[in-house]
Structures are given as C-alpha cells and as structure tokens.
N, C-alpha and C positions, 0 to 999 in steps of 0.2 A: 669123698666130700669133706672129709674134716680136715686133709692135708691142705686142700684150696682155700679154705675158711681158715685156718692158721697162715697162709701164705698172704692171704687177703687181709690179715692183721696186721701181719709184718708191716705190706705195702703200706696201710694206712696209716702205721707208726712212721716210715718211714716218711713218706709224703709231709704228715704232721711238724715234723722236724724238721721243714726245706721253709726258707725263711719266703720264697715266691709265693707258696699257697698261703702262709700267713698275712702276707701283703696281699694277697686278695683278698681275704678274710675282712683282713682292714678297712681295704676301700667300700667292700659291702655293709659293714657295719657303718662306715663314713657317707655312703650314699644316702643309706634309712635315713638316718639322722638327718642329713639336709634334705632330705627329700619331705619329710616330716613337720620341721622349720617350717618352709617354702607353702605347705599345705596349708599349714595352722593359721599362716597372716594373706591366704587367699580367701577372699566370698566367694562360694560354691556357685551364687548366684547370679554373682557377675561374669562370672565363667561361662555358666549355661548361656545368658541374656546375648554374652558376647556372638554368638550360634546363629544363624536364622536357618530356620528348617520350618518344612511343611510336617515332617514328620510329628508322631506324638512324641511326649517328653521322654517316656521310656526309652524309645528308641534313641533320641538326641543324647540322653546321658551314657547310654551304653557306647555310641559312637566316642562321645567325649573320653569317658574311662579310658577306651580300650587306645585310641590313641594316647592318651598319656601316659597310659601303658608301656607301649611299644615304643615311644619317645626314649621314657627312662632307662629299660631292661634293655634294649639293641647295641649301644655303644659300650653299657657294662657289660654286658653279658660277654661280644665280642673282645673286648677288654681280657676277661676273662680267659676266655678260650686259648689266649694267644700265652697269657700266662699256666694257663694247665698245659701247653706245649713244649714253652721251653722249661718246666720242671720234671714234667712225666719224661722229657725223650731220654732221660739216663737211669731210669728203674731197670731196665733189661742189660744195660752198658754195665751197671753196679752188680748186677746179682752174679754176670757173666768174668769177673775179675776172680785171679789166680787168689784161689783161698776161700772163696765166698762160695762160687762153684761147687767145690772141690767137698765143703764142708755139707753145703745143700745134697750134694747126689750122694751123699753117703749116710743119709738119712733114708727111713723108708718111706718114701716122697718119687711119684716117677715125673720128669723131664715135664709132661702135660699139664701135671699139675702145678708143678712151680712157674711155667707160664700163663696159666689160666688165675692163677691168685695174686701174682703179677697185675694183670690187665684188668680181675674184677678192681683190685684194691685203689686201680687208678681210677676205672670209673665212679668206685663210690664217693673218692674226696673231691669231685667236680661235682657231684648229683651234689653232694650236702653241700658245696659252695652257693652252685648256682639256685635251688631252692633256697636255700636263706635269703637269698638275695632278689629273686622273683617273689619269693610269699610274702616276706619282708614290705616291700614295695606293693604289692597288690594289699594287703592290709589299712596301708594307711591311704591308697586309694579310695578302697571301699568305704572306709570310715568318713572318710570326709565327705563321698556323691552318696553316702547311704542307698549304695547297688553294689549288690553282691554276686557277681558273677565267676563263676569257676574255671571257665573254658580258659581264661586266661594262663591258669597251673599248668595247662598243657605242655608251654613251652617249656618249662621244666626240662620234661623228657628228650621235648627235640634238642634244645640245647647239647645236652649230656649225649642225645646219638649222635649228634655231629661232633663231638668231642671221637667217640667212641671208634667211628669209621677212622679219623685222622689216626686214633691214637693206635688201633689195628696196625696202620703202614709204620709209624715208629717202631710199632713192638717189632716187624719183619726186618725193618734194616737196623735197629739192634742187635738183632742173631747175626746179620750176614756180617757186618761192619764191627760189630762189639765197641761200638761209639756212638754218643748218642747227636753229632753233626749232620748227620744228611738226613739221618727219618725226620730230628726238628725242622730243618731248610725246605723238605718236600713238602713236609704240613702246612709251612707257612706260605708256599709255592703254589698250591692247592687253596689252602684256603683263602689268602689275602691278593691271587692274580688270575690261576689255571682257571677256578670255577665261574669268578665274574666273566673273565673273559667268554669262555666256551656258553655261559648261560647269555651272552649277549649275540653272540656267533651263533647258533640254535635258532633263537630267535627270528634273528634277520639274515638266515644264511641264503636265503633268494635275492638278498640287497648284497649282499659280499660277494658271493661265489658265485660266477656265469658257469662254471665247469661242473658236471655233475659228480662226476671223481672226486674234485677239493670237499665239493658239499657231506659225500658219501664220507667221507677220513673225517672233515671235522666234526661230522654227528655221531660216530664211532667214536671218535675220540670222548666227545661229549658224556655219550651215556656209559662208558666206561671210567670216568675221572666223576670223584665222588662230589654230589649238588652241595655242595654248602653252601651255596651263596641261596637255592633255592630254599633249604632246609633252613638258613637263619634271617631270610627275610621274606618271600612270600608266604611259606608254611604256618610262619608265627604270628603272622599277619591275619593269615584266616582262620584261625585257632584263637587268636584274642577276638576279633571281632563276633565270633560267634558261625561265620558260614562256612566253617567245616573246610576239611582237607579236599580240594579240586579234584588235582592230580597225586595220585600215590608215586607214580614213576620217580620221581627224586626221591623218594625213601623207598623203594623196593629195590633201585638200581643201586644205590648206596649201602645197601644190606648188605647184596649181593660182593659189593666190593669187598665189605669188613669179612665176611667168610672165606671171602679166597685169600685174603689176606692171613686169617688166621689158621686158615689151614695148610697156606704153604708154610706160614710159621715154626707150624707144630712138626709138621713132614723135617724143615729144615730144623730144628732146635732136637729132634730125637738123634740125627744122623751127625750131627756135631760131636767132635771126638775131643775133651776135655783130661 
C-alpha cells in the first residue's frame, strides 16, 4: 500500500504541473466568481414568483435550486472531463519511456502497483477539480434560496466515475500503444458520439431496427460501451432533484467495463518485457 500511495503522489505531483489541470482549476475558480456576481444582483423572489406551481414553496424552491444546479455544473463539468482526458491520456505513455521505466522497476515497487498509483493519482486530481467546483457552486446556491440540500454533492462522485471508467481504457491503450493518441481519441469517441448515440439507439430501437439481429448487436453493443451520457445526464439529474437513482444498469454495466479494463491492463502491463 505505501508503494501505491507514493505512486499516487508522484501522479498528483505530476498532473499538478500539466498547465491543462491548472486551466481547469481556473475556469472553476472563474465560474464561482461569476456565478456569485450573477446571484448577488438576482431577487430570490422574483425568481421564485417567476414559477407557477400548485406545489408547496419547499418543493418549488428545491425544483428551482436543483435546476440551477444542473444548468451550471453540466457544461463545466463536461468541460472538464474532456480536459482531464486529454492531460491524463499521457501519465502511462510518460511513466512507460526509456529510463523512467527502467528506474521505476528497479525499485522495490511491483508492475501493479506502479499502475494502480498511476490511475488512483488521476482520479484524485479530477475528484478535487470537480468538487471544488460542484461544492463551490452548490454553496452560493444555497446561500442565496436559503435551502440546503445535499443530494446535489452526489454528482461529485458520478462525475469522477465517469472520469474513471474512460480513463480505465486510456490507462489499457497506453500499455499496448505506449502513446497516449488513441486511448485519448476512444475517450473522446465514447464519450462525446459512441454513448449518445447507442443511448438514443436503445431507446428507440423498435423505431430504427425492423431486423431483430441489428436490434440484438446494437443492445450488445449498447450495454458493453460505457453509459456516459447516461451517467452525466440523467443520473445527475435524479440525484440533484432529490428522486434517487431509477436505473443502476448504467453504473453497474460501466463498472463492469472499468474492471475488465483494468484487468486486462494489469494481465498486459506485468507480461510487457522492458
């Protein structure tokens, strides 16, 4: 454990020092800030008034909140993700060059763990992006509707697993490739066409597919190709609003991918001959 935990320093030193995460940093702290502004010269009141609902006020403000919510945090967040993409897909490309390698495996450090402290160290400098930047925002929300609702923090986590499952197939085609082009190109492949599409193809594949073979390949395909699009817009959706996760399938199917991923990882990164 202490070798992962030293490895997972490295990374985060290393990520620290890639001027991409610092530009996200930026735009997070530049977001609070207007986002902040923008609150302080709105009436609360006229916001709500603006509203007609039968409902009671609690409920109209929590709907309010929670879309303004999801307003602000969606397009950074994704923002985001696209930029922890293309800085993460060269942490396994960097570690894996003549000398860096060479000096790492000749430490008492095994192969697993230099991977695994790899991949924690990426995930923690996305988790501490993307919180600053969801608590950040949820703070001066609250402060203003005087409602304090937590379920919103959630998305936190989903954020950073969808981070997580992408950044799984990076780390895989950094071992094979030892470049970090095609795991960033997949990620982005997956995340900004593969998932909407196949999440819209699912949907209405009784409207697309007369052939029950096409339907049968593209649902296979479906639930093997990781939900992002599920996981960063309906998930976050029912997790800020307050009514709970529906369907797990998009996050159990997506787990499932991040572990084969990292186990064919590990299988191929021990059998690599340096």
């Amino acid at each position: 454990m202490r070798n992962i935990y030293l490895m997972t320093l490295f990374t985060l030193k290393e990520a620290m020092a890639r001027k991409v995460f610092l530009f996200f940093i930026g735009i997070s702290i530049l977001a609070i800030i207007v986002t902040a502004l923008i609150f302080s010269l709105v009436d609360t009141q006229s916001i709500i008034s603006g509203f007609e609902s039968k409902a009671g006020n609690d409920l109209l403000v929590r709907n309010i909140v929670s879309s303004l919510e999801i307003m602000i945090i969606s397009p950074l967040a994704g923002l985001g993700l696209l930029l922890a993409i293309f800085s993460s897909s060269s942490f396994v490309p960097n570690m894996l060059e003549k000398g860096n390698i060479d000096l790492l495996l000749s430490k008492p450090v095994s192969r697993q763990q230099l991977l695994w402290g790899k991949y924690i160290g990426g995930l923690l400098v996305v988790l501490l992006n993307i919180g600053f930047l969801v608590i950040g925002i949820w703070i001066i929300i609250a402060l203003k509707f005087s409602f304090w609702d937590p379920t919103f923090l959630w998305s936190v986590l989903i954020i950073t697993f969808t981070f997580a499952v992408l950044y799984s197939l990076i780390v895989l085609c950094g071992i094979l490739t030892r470049g970090s082009m095609l795991g960033m190109m997949l990620a982005y492949f997956i995340f900004l066409i593969l998932s909407p599409v196949l999440m819209l193809a699912n949907d209405k594949a009784d409207i697309f597919f007369k052939n029950d073979t096409v339907k049968n390949i593209v649902k296979g395909i479906y639930y093997f190709v990781p939900k992002t699009s599920e996981l960063m817009g309906k998930m976050i959706t029912e997790l800020a609003t307050g009514k709970g996760i529906a369907d797990f399938q998009p996050l159990v199917s997506s787990f499932i991918f991040l572990v084969l991923m990292m186990v064919i990882s590990i299988i191929t990164f021990r059998k690599k001959d340096f």
